[in-house]
C-alpha positions in Angstrom: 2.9 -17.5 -12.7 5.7 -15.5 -13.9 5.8 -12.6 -11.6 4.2 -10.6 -9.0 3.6 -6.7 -9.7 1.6 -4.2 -8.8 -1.6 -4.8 -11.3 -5.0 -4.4 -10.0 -4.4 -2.9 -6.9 -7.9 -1.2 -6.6 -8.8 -5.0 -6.3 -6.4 -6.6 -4.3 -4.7 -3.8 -2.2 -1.5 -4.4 -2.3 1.3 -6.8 -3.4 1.0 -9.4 -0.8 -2.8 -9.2 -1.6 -1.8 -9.9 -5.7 0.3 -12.7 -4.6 -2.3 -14.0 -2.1 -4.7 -14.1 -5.4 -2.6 -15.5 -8.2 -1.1 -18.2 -5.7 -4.7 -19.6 -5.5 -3.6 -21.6 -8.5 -0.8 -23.0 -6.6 -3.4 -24.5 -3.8 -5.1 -26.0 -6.3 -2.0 -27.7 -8.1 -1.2 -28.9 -4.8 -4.2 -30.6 -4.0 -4.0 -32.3 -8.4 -0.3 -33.3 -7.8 1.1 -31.2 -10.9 4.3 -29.5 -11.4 4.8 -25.8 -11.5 7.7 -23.8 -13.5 8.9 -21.2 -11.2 10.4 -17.7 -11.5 13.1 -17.5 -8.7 14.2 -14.2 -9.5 10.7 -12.8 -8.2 10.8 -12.6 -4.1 7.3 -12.9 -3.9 7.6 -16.2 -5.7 10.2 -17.3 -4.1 9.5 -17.2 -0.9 6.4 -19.9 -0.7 7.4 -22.8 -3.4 4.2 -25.1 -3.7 4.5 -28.7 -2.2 4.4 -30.6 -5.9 6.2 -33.4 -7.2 8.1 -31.3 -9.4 9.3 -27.7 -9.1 11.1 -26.6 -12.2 13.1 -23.2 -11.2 14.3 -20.5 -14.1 16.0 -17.7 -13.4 19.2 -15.5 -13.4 20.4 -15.3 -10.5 18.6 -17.9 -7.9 17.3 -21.0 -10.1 19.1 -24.0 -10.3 17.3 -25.6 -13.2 17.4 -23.3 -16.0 19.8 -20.4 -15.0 20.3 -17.7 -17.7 23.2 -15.5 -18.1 22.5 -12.0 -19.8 25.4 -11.2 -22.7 24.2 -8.2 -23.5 21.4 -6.0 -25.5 21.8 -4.5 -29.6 21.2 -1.0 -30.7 17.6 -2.0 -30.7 16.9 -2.9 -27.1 17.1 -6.7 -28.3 19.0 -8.9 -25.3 21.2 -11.8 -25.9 21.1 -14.3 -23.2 23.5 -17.3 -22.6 21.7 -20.8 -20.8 24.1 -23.8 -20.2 26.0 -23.1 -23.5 23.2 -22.4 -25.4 22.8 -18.3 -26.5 20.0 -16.6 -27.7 19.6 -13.5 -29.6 15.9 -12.4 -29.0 14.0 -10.2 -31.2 11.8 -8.2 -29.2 13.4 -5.2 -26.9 14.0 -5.5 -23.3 15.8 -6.9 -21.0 12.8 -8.0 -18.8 11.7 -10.3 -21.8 14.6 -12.7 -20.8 12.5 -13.5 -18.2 9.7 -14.6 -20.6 12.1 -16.1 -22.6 13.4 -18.2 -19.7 10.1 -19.2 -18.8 9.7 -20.8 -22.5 13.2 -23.0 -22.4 11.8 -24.4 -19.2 9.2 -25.3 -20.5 10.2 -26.4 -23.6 12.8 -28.5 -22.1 10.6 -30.1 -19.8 8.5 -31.4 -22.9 11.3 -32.7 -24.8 11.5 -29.8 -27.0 15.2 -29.7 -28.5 17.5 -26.7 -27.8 17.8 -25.8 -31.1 14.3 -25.8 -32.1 14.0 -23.4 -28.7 16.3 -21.7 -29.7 14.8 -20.7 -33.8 11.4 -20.4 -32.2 12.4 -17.5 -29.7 14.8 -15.4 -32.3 12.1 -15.6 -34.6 9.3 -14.1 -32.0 8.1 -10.7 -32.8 6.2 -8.5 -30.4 2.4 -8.6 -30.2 0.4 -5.5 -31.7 0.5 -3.0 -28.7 3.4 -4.9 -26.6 7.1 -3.8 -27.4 6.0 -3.2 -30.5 8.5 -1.2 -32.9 7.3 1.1 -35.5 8.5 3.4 -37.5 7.3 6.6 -39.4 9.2 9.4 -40.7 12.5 8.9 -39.2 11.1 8.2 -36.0 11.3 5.3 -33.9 8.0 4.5 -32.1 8.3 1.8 -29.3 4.5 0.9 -29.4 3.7 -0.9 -25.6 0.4 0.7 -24.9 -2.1 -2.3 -24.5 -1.9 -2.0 -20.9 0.2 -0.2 -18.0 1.0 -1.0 -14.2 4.0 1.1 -12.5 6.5 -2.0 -13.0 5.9 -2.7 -16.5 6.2 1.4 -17.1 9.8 1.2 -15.3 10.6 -1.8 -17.2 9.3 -0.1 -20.4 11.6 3.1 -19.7 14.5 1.6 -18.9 14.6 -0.2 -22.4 14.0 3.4 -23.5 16.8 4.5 -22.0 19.4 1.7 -23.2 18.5 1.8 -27.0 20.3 4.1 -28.9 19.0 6.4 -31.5 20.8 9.4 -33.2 17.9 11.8 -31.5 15.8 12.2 -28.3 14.5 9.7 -26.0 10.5 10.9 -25.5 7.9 9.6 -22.9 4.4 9.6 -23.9 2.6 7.9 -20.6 -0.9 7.6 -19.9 -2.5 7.1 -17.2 -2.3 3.8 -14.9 -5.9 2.6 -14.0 -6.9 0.4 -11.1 -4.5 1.2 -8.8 -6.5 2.7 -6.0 -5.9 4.1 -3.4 -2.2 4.2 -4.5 -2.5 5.7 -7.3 -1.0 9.0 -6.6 1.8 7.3 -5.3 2.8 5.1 -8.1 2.3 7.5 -10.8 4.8 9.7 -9.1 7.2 7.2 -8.9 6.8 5.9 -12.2 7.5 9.7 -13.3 10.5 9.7 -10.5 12.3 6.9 -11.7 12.3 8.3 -15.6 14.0 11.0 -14.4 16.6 9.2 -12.3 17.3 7.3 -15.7 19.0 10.6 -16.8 19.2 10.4 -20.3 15.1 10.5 -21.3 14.8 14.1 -22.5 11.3 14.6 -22.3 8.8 13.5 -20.6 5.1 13.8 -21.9 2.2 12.5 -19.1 -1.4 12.6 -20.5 -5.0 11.8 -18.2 -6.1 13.1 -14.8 -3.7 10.8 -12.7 -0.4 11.4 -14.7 -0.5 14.7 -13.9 1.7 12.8 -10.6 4.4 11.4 -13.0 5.1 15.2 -14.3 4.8 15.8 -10.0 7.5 12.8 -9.5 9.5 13.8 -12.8 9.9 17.6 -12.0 12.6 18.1 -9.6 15.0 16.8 -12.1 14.0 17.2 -15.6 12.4 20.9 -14.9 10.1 22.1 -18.0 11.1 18.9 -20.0 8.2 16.8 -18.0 4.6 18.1 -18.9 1.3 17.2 -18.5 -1.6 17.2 -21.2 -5.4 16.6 -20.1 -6.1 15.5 -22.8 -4.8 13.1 -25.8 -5.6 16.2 -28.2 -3.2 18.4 -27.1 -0.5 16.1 -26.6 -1.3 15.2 -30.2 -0.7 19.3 -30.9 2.5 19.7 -29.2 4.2 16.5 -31.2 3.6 18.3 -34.1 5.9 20.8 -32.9 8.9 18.4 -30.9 9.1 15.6 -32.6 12.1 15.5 -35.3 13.7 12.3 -37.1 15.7 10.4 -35.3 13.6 10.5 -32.1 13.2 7.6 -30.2 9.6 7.6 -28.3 8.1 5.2 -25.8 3.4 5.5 -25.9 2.5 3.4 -22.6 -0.6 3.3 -20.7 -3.2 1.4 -19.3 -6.1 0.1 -21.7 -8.4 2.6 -21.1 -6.4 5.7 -22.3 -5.7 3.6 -25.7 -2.6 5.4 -26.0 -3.1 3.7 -29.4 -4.6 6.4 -30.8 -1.4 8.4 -30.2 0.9 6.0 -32.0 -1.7 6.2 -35.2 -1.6 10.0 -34.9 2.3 9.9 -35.3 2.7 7.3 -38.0 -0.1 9.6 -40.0 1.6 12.9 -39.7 5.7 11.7 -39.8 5.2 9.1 -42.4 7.3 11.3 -45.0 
């Protein structure tokens, strides 16, 4: 279990209801006698450690197995991450993937996999189709996460949006979360809050029938540059007109939407 976040809320209600279902593994580890590799950076997690003969803790800030020490993050988003002497340069944008990445020396440790063979495996790990994905088309930089979308993995997404540089823009193309129930209004405003508390995202583009609440969230502060689409066609319309080289654009949302289909749209009509 690397983290706790708000996914399937429909389902499980709230938070403590998402923990309460993914720690069912943790009972049953208990009652095997495995051990269990734990994120301590995650207050949910950390709060209830399973009784197992080993507990392997990774982290950067509360572990005291595998501790990591963020160096810093390229032009591209990409961190570099520093663990008992050994530094990593990662491939893939973001700085939440240290956490990932983390989770992987742990492990790899554990089973006597040798720090330099950790070390080659995660600088050469490129991004899934759909997750962090980076593509680009025309002079435009595309950062393709849109196989699925919660409210933290949209912040986390938007902040790497708003550290990477690029010579133009920084655009937000969300869709709509799905299964968030009954608060979904809430976190789609707050997902549209917190990219304009970020300050330097210069547009905001919200597409679906719940995002309509980011543009609500987003508003106050970034005025006419947050605006919401009904549909994916339209949207598709007005990129024709904003989008320029240089841009940098981030196409998030949950499965559904297959925000996909946006992404192909761009890379057809920027190519060059």
């Amino acid at each position: 279990i690397t983290n706790i976040g708000p996914a399937h809320l429909e389902f499980f209600g709230s938070l403590d209801g998402v923990y309460r279902a993914k720690t069912e593994l943790w009972k049953y580890i208990e009652k095997s006698g495995s051990g269990v590799f734990v994120n301590m950076d995650d207050p949910f997690l950390r709060k209830k450690i399973p009784h197992v003969p080993e507990v392997v803790e990774y982290g950067l800030t509360h572990a005291k197995d595998v501790r990591g020490e963020l160096v810093g993050m390229d032009s591209s988003g990409h961190p570099r991450f520093r663990v008992d002497g050994l530094e990593i340069q990662l491939s893939v944008p973001g700085m939440h993937n240290v956490h990932n990445a983390l989770a992987a020396v742990a492990v790899g440790r554990k089973f006597g996999v040798s720090d330099e063979q950790i070390k080659r495996a995660l600088e050469n790990f490129q991004s899934a189709d759909k997750r962090m994905q980076i593509i680009e088309a025309g002079g435009i930089k595309i950062i393709n996460d849109c196989y699925n979308s919660n409210s933290a993995s949209a912040k986390r997404a938007l902040e790497t949006l708003s550290q990477m540089e690029t010579d133009g823009r920084k655009i937000a193309i969300l869709g709509d979360m799905f299964e968030l129930g009954k608060l979904s209004e809430q976190e789609h405003f707050g997902v549209g809050d917190y990219c304009a508390e970020l300050g330097n995202i210069e547009y905001l583009l919200a597409v679906g029938e719940k995002s309509q609440f980011m543009k609500k969230g987003a508003s106050p502060k970034m005025k006419k540059r947050a605006l919401h689409f009904s549909e994916k066609k339209s949207l598709a319309k007005y990129l024709l007109k904003l989008l320029a080289p240089g841009d940098l654009v981030l196409i998030k949302g949950s499965r559904g939407m297959a925000m996909e289909e946006i992404t192909k749209f761009i890379v057809e009509n920027f190519k060059g």
